[in-house]
C-alpha positions, 0 to 999 in steps of 0.5 A: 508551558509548551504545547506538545507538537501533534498528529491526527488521525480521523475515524469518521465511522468508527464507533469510538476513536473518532479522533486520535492526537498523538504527540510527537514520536520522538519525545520521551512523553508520547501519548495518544489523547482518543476523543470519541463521540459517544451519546452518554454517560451510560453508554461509554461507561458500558464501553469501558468496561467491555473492550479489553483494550479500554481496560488494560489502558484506562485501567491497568493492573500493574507496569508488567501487564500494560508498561506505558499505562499513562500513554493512552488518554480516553475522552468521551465527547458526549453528542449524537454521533452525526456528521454535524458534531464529527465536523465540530469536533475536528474543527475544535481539535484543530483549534486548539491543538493545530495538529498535522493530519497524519490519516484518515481511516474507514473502517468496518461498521455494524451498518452500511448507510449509503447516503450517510457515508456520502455525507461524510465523504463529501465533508472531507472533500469540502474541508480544505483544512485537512489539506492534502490526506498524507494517508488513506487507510480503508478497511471496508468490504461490499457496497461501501469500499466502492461508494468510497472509491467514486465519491472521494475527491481528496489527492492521497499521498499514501493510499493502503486499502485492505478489502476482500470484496470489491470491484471495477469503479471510477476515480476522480483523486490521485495517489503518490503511493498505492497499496493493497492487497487482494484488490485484483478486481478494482485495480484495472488500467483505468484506475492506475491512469488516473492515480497518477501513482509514483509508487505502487505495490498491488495484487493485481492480476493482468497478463503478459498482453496486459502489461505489454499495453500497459508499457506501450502506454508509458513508453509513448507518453500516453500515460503514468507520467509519474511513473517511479517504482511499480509492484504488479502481480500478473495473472501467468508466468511472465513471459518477457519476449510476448510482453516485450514485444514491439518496445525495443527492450535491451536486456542488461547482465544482472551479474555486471549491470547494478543501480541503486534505487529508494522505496518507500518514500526513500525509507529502503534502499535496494539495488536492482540487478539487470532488467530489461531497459525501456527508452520513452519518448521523452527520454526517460529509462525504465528497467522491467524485470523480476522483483524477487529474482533481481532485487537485494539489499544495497551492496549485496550480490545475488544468490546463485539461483537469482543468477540462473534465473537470468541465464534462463531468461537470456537463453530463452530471450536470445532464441529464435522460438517464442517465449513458450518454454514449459513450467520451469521446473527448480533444482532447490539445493538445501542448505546445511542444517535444515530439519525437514528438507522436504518442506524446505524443497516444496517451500523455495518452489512455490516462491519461485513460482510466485516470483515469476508471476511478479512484474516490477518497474523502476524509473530512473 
């Protein structure tokens, strides 16, 4: 017999699904095994025939209704649900199966027990097995999402957090690849410096002086040393002279300028038209600029618009006057075959609006 090559992602909060192994995505029998700390029989028996998804899987009906009904394999651990069986039980599981750990999650609990969420953060930091965390999934609001961010100590390859609610911490780990959504309050400069990120892709919400500083940073080699692709949201329309300013930034044509870069741990390949170039001292290159004005798929040319979006951006860069042109107002054409041409309109300005509130930086 062979042993299946396996993946394994903790929920150490999680009611259920403390441990998920799942097998190898690329064979023909992939299958998830759920080992969950449960206090009895009763209890699980109770769960099982409450949650939708233990009864479509568990027990499913027919092959319409649930295709792979053999590919979920439920195990109820019968414990007290305490740090002590949850470090027992990944102990045990690695023991047996050696999987590769492939994330870890917090997710949204009934309770908030500060010293016990500090208890488990700091068995992760301890537990050198684990190795470094290839992802760090948080989906917890208030008091908790902030006890997480300045207790764990572990290096992240991927961190996506998901949290409506938080605020301004400290950090003490780093991250290769940072990604969030409505994070603005937590994400500050400080944070960014000591994530260290290669990528980011956030909702932030600084300014044009913000990023100025932010780029006065980099281009001293003061800070974001590893620097290689970064998605920020900014809180004004972008206003490049008054960002720019002090760093000897080149303007490229985006209708003749075009380099290929990967995102994504070089899963997506993109091309990036024009930019601004800024030298660091060390000579390295980084093109600031726009996202979705500059960006497309690889060996595709930009839309009409994207380019009038440059000249508007050289005109006003090549002026004498500062960088105070009024709220650009978009001539939207309507292509062939739109039902309400209306919404259409309305739709392409507001994108274009948010667009222009995007900063993208890549590091060649």
């Amino acid at each position: 017999m062979k042993k299946t090559k396996t993946t394994m992602t903790l929920a150490p909060l999680g009611e259920y699904h403390h441990i998920t192994l799942k097998s190898d995505k690329n064979t023909d029998d992939e299958k998830l095994w759920e080992f969950s700390i449960c206090p009895s029989i009763e209890v699980w028996d109770k769960f099982t025939n409450t949650f939708d998804d233990f009864r479509q899987y568990a027990i499913c009906p027919s092959p319409e209704i649930c295709p792979r009904p053999n590919a979920y394999v439920f195990h109820p651990v019968f414990a007290e649900n305490s740090l002590e069986s949850f470090g027992n039980l990944v102990e045990h599981t690695q023991d047996v199966f050696a999987p590769e750990t492939e994330k870890v999650g917090f997710l949204e609990s009934r309770e908030f027990d500060e010293e016990k969420l500090k208890s488990y953060l700091h068995w992760f930091n301890c537990y050198d097995k684990l190795g470094k965390i290839p992802r760090l999934f948080v989906s917890i609001q208030g008091p908790a999402f902030k006890v997480i961010l300045e207790n764990w100590k572990v290096d992240v390859g991927i961190m996506d957090v998901r949290t409506e609610t938080s605020e301004v911490c400290t950090v003490d780990f780093k991250v290769d690849h940072l990604i969030t959504s409505e994070c603005e309050k937590w994400v500050d400069f400080n944070v960014l410096r000591r994530f260290d990120c290669v990528e980011v892709s956030t909702d932030t919400n600084f300014s044009n002086q913000d990023m100025n500083l932010f780029l006065k940073d980099w281009k001293e080699g003061k800070s974001y040393h590893r620097a290689y692709c970064f998605f920020l949201g900014i809180s004004e329309r972008a206003k490049w002279k008054k960002m720019l300013e002090g760093l000897d930034a080149e303007l490229r044509d985006s209708r003749t300028v075009r380099r290929t870069f990967r995102f994504n741990d070089n899963r997506q390949v993109w091309d990036y038209h024009g930019g601004f170039d800024i030298k660091r001292i060390d000579g390295k290159v980084a093109t600031v600029g726009y996202g979705h004005f500059q960006v497309s798929n690889e060996n595709e040319p930009l839309t009409p618009h994207k380019l009038e979006e440059y000249d508007r951006v050289l005109r006003v860069w090549n002026s004498e006057d500062k960088d105070e042109e009024e709220e650009i107002e978009d001539v939207i054409v309507v292509p062939e075959g739109v039902v309400d041409e209306q919404e259409y309109i309305e739709s392409q300005k507001r994108q274009r609006k948010r667009a222009r509130r995007e900063f993208m930086m890549i590091v060649w």
